[in-house]
N, C-alpha and C positions, 0 to 999 in steps of 0.2 A: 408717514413723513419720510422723507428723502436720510438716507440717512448722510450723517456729516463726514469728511476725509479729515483725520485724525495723522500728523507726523509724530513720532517718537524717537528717538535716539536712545540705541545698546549701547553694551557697554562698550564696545569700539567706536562710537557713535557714528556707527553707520544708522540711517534712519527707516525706520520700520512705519511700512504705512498700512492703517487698518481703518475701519471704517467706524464709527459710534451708530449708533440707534438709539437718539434722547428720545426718552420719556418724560424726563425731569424727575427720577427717582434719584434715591442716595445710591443706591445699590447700581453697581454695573458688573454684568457677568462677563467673563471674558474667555471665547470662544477660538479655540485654536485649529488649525487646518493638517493634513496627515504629510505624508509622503509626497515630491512631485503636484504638489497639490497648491491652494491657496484661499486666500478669505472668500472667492467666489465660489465655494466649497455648499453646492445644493444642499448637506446637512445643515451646516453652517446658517447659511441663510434662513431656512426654515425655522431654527431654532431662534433666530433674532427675531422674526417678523412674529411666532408665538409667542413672546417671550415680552416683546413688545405692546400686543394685546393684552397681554397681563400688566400693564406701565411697569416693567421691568426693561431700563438699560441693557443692552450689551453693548461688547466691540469685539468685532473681528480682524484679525489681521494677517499682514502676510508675515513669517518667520525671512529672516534675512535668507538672500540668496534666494527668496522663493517672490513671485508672484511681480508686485511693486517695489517693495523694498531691497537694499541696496543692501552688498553681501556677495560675497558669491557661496554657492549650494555646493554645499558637502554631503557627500553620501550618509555617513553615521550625523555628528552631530546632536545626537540626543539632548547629553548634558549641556551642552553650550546654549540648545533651544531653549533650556529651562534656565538656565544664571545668567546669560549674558541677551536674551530676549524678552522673553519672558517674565521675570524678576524686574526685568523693568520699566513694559509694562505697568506692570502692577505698582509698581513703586509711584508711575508718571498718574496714573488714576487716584490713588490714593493721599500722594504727596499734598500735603492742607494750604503749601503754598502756591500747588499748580491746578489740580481740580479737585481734590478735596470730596471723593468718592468711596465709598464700601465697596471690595471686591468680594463677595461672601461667597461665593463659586468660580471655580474654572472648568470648561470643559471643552474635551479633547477628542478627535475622532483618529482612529489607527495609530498614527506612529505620533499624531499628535496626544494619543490618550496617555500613552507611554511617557510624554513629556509633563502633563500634569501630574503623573503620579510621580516621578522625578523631582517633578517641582516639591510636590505635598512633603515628599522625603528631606526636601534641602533647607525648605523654608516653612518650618511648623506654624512659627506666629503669625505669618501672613496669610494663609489661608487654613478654611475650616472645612471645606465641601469641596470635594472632588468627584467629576461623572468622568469616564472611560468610553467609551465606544470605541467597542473592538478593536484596546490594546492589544498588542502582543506580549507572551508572559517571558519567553525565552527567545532572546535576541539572536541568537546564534541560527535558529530556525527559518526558514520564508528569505532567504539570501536569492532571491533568481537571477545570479550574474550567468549563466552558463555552464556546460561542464569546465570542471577543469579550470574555472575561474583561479583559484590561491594557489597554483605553479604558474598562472600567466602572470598576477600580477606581483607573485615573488621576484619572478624574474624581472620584470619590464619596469615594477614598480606602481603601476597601474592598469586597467582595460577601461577601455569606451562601452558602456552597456548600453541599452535602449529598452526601453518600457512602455509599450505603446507607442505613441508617438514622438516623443520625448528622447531623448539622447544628453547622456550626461558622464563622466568621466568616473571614475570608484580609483583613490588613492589609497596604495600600502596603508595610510594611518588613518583614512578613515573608516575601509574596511574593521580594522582594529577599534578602531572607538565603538564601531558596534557592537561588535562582539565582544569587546569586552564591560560593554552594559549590562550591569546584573540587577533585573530588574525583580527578582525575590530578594537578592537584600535590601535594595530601596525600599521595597512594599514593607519589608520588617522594619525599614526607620521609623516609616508613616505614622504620627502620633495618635492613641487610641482614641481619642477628641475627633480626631477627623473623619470625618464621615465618607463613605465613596461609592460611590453608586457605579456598579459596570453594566453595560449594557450589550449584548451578540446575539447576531443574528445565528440561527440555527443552522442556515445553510450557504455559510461563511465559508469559502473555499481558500480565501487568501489567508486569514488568522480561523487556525481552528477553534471549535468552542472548549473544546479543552484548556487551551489557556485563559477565556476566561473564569473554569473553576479552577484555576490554580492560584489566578486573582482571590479568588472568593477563599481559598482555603490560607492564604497566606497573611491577607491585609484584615486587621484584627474587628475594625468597623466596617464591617463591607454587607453591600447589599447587591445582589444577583439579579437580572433581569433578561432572560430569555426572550428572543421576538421570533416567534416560529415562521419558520419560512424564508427569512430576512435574508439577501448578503450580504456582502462586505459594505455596501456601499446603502444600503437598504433601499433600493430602487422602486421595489410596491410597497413598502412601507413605512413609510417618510411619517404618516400620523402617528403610527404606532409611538415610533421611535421618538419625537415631538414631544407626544403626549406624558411619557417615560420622564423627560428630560425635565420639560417645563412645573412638573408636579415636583419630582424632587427641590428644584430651584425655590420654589414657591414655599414650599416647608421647611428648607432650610434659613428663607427670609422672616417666615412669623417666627421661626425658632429663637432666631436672631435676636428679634425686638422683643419678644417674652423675658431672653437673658435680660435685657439691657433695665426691663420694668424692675425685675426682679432686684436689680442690682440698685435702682433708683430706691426701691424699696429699702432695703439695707441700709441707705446709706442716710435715709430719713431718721434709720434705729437710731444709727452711730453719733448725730447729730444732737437726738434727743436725749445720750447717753453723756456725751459732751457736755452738753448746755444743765445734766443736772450736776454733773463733778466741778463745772465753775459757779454754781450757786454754793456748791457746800463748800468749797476753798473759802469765797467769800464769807461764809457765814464763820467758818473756823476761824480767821483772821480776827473780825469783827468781835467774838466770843467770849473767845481766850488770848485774851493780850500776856498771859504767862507765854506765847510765846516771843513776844518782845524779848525776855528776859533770857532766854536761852537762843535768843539770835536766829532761831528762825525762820522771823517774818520775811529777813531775802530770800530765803529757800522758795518758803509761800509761794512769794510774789513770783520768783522767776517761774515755777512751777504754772503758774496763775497766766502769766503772759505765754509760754509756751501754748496751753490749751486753748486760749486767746485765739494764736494764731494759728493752729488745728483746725478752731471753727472757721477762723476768716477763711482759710482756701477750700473745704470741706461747702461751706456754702457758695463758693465761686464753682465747685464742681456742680454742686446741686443745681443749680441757675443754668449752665450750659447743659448738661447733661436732660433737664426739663424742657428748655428749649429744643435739643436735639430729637425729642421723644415726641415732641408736639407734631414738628417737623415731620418726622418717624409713620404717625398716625393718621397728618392727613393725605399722604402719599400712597400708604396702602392700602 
């Protein structure tokens, strides 16, 4: 299926354009692009179109200043890809009065890995599962402006770099924004709940594989995954890395809905827990009318109505929350 163009508005409300892949699941994963780069990003895509055979959602998009989307492209940028794009993103998927979607993964390749894990750092409640592919761990490192780059653009305030084909300007502040991304204290924000899967190729020239064990040694839920041979870009190993991605996703989503059973389960206890403390109020009432006489019975009753209305919303959860599950079950 073709997939659908998707506008969104950051927090400048410039509007960011990416792409959907419906399957018609609840879940939509959302898949981020690196440096210079953009949602037509061959990992990217490969990851949607497996991802999709599994009737799993994603969306890809472009980051402001990059690809489609409206913006102009700042060299650093980190933080702002994650709060003021990204964040919302997720908020625009998720939001129950706009699409009303589960984001239960984001995943990131290069400099966009670095954004998810940014993200995982900023915004705990919002997501649970984060993949990496061949973040970088130390931002100060991998800078290819030229020699000599930080006296040119002290002085001038900025230099014009070029990167392959591409040519793009590097300003005094956003050099700075990069460097001064510390992306080990992020990883230490990371909540131990979140799970994060990194992924490097072996014979990564651009991020070395050393920083992904520095990922692995700093981020408290982290899962290591080596792709021998691989580069930066994993050019013969597009399956490997695929296969990597799409299985975490996929176990991160039965995880999901196990929680949510689990939690329907509880909430059946709580109900039948309920419904025996308002039989025994009634019965005390009904009993012992000594407590007429010591006044009491308002206590009772107000007590008696409170639990009342405990059950009423407690079963209005129950009802959606069944329904949700239904929904849930025959989707996966």
């Amino acid at each position: 299926m073709k997939p659908t163009k998707i506008v969104i508005p950051n927090r400048r409300n410039e509007k960011l354009v990416g792409l959907l892949h419906e399957t018609g699941s609840k879940e939509v994963v959302v898949l981020c692009h690196g440096f210079r780069s953009d949602k037509t990003n061959k990992i990217l895509k490969n990851v949607a179109t497996a991802l999709e055979k599994e009737k799993i959602s994603s969306f890809r998009f472009d980051f402001s200043g990059n690809g489609d989307s409206e913006g102009t492209f700042y060299y650093g940028n980190f933080n702002s890809e994650a709060e003021d794009d990204l964040h919302y993103v997720i908020q625009h998927l998720s939001s129950s009065n706009i699409m009303n979607r589960l984001v239960p993964v984001i995943l990131g390749h290069s400099k966009g890995g670095d954004v998810v894990l940014l993200y995982a750092s900023k915004f705990p409640d919002y997501i649970r599962n984060v993949v990496n592919i061949s973040g970088r761990f130390d931002l100060k490192n991998g800078v290819r402006l030229g020699d000599g780059y930080m006296e040119k653009i002290k002085e001038q305030g900025f230099i014009d770099a070029t990167e392959g084909k591409s040519c793009f300007r590097v300003t005094q502040e956003s050099l700075m924004d990069r460097l001064n991304t510390d992306m080990h204290q992020a990883c230490l924000n990371i909540d131990k709940q979140c799970k994060v899967l990194t992924v490097h190729g072996s014979d990564d020239t651009v991020v070395p594989g050393e920083d992904a064990k520095e990922f692995a040694k700093v981020i408290p839920n982290h899962k290591l995954e080596i792709v021998e041979g691989a580069n930066h870009g994993y050019t013969k190993h597009q399956k490997e890395l695929v296969s990597i991605a799409v299985e975490f996703t996929k176990t991160a989503i039965v995880e999901q809905h196990n929680l949510l059973v689990v939690f329907g389960r509880w909430l059946i206890i709580v109900m039948i827990v309920v419904t025996f403390y308002m039989s025994v109020f009634d019965h005390l009432i009904k009993v012992y009318p000594l407590l007429v006489i010591f006044k009491l019975e308002n206590v009772m009753s107000r007590i008696q109505q409170l639990i009342y209305l405990i059950f009423f919303y407690l079963l209005r959860i129950k009802l959606l929350l069944g329904l949700w599950l239904l929904l849930l079950e025959r989707r996966m």
